[in-house]
Kinemage of the C-alpha trace (Angstrom):
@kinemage 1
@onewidth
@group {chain A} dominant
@subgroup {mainchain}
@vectorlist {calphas} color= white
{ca unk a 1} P 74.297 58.788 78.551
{ca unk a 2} L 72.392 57.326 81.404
{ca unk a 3} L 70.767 60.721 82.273
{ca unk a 4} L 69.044 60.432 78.611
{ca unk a 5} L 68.065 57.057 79.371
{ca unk a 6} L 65.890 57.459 82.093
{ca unk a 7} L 64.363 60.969 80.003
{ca unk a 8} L 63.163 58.164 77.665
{ca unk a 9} L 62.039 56.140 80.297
{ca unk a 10} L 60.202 58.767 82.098
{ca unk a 11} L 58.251 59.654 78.838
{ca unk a 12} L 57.465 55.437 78.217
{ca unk a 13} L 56.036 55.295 81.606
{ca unk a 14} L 53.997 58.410 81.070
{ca unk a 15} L 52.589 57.116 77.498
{ca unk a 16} L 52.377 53.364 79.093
{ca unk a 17} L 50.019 55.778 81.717
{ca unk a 18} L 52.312 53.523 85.173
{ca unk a 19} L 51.785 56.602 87.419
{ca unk a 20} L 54.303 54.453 89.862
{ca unk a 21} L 57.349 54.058 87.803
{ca unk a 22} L 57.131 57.594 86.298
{ca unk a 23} L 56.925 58.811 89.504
{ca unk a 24} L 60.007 56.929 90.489
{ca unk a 25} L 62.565 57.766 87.089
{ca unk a 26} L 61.312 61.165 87.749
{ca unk a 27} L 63.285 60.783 91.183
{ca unk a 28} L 65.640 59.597 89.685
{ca unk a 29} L 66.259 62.028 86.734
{ca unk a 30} L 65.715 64.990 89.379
{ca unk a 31} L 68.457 63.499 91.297
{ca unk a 32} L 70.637 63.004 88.155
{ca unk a 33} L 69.572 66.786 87.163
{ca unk a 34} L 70.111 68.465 90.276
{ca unk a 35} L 73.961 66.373 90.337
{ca unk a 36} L 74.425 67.349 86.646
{ca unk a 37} L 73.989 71.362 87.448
{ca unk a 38} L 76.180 71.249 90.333
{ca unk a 39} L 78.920 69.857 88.152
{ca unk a 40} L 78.060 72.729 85.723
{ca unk a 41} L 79.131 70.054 82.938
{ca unk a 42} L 77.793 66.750 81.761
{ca unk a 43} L 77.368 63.904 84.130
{ca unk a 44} L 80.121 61.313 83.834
{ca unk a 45} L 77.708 57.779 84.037
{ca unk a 46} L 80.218 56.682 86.551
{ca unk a 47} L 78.608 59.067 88.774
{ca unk a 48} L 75.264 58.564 87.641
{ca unk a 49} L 75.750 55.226 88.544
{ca unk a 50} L 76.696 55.668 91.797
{ca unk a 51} L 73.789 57.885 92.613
{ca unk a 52} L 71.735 55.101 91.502
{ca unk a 53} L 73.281 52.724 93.620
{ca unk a 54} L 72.665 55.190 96.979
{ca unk a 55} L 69.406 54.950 96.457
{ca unk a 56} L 69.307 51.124 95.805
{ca unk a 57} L 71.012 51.289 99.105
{ca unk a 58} L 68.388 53.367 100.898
{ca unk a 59} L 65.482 51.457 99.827
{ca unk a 60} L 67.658 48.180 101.327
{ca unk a 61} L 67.947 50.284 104.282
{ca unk a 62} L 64.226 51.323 104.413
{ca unk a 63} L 63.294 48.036 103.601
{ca unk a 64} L 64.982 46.302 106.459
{ca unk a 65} L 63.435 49.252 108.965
{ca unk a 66} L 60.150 49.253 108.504
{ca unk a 67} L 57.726 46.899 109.745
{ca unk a 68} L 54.678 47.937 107.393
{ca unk a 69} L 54.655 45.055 104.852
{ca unk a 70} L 53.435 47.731 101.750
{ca unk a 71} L 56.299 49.472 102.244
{ca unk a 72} L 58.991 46.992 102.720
{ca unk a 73} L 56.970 45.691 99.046
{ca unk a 74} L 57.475 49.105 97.708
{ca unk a 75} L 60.861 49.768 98.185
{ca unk a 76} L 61.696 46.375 96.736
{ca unk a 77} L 59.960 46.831 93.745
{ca unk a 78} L 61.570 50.016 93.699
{ca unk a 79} L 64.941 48.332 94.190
{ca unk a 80} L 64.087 46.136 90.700
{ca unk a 81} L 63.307 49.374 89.044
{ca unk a 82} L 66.457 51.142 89.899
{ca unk a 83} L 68.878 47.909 89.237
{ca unk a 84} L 67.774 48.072 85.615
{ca unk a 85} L 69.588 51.538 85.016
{ca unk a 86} L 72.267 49.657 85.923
{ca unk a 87} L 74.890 47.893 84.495
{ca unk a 88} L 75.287 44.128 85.314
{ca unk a 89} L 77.810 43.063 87.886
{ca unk a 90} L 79.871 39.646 87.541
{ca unk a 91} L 79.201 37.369 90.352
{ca unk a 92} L 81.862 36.103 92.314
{ca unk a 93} L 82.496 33.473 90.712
{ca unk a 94} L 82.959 35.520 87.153
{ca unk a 95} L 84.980 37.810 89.309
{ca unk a 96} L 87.193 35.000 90.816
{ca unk a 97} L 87.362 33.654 87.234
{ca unk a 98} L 88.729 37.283 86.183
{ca unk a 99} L 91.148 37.205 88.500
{ca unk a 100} L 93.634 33.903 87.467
{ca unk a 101} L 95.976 35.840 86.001
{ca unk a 102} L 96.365 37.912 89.104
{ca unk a 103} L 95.998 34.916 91.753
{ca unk a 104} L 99.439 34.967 92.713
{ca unk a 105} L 99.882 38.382 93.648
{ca unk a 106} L 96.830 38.533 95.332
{ca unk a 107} L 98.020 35.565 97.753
{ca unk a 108} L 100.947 37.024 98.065
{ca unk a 109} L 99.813 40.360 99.176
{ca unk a 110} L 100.064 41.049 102.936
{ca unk a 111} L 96.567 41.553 103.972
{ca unk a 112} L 93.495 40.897 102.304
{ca unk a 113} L 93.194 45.066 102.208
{ca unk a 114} L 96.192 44.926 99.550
{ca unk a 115} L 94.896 41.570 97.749
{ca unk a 116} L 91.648 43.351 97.133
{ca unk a 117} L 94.139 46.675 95.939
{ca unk a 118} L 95.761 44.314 93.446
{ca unk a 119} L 92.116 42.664 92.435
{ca unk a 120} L 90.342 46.302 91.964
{ca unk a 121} L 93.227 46.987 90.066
{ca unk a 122} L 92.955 44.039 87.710
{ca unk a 123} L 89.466 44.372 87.385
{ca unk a 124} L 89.554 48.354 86.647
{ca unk a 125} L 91.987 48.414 83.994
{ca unk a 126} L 89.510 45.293 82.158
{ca unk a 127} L 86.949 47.641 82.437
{ca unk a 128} L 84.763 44.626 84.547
{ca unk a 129} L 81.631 45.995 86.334
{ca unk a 130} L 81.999 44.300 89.905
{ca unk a 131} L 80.928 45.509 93.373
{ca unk a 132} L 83.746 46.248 95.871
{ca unk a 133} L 82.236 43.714 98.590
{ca unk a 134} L 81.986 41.165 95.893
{ca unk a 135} L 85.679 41.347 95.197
{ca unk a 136} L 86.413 41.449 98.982
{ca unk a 137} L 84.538 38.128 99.144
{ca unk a 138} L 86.426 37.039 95.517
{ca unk a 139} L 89.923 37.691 97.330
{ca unk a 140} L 88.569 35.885 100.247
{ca unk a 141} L 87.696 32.610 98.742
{ca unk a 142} L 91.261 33.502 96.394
{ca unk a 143} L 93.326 33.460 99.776
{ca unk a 144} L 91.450 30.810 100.806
């Protein structure tokens, strides 16, 4: 479980004495924690994932706001740091790839709203990791 993963990276980066990152995965795991008693059950990783991702997405945001360059530098590194709890995404391309046995009824879909439908679809029941605006842009170039 991912939750377990980051326990073991919290106690590395306290025995590697990197004040920053253990600092950071305990962030993380307290975020993971406080998610995993409000579910009063074990965390799916699916979720854990996603919580990961939000705060990917907030350091992108806080990155893009500030103007003070050791913060911007921060939240990047940050960014690295979280990404590696993740798993890795295809590209578009591998996505696009993924998707030739589907290419048909993604062209033929009415909107590119129901091609990406039939491409999440696809992709889900492969059990690919993708990110939803990579398949939007997958369709895209699929529709042409």
């Amino acid at each position: 479980m991912l939750i377990d993963e980051v326990k073991k990276q919290v106690l590395q980066a306290m025995r590697d004495k990197d004040a920053d990152l253990r600092d950071l995965l305990k962030v993380v795991l307290g975020e993971l924690q406080t998610a995993d008693a409000r579910l009063n059950d074990d965390l799916p990783d699916a979720d854990a994932q996603r919580l990961i991702r939000k705060m990917v997405k907030s350091n992108q945001e806080m990155a893009q706001l500030s103007d003070r360059p050791e913060v911007v530098e921060k939240m990047k590194a940050e960014i690295v740091v979280l990404e590696t709890l993740l798993p890795k995404t295809l590209s578009i391309e591998q996505i696009t790839q993924a998707l030739a046995e589907v290419t048909d009824a993604i062209k033929s879909a009415g909107n590119d709203g129901q091609a990406t439908g039939v491409a999440m679809k696809h992709l889900k029941s492969t059990g690919a990791a993708v990110e939803g605006k990579d398949v939007g842009q997958a369709v895209k170039q699929i529709r042409g």
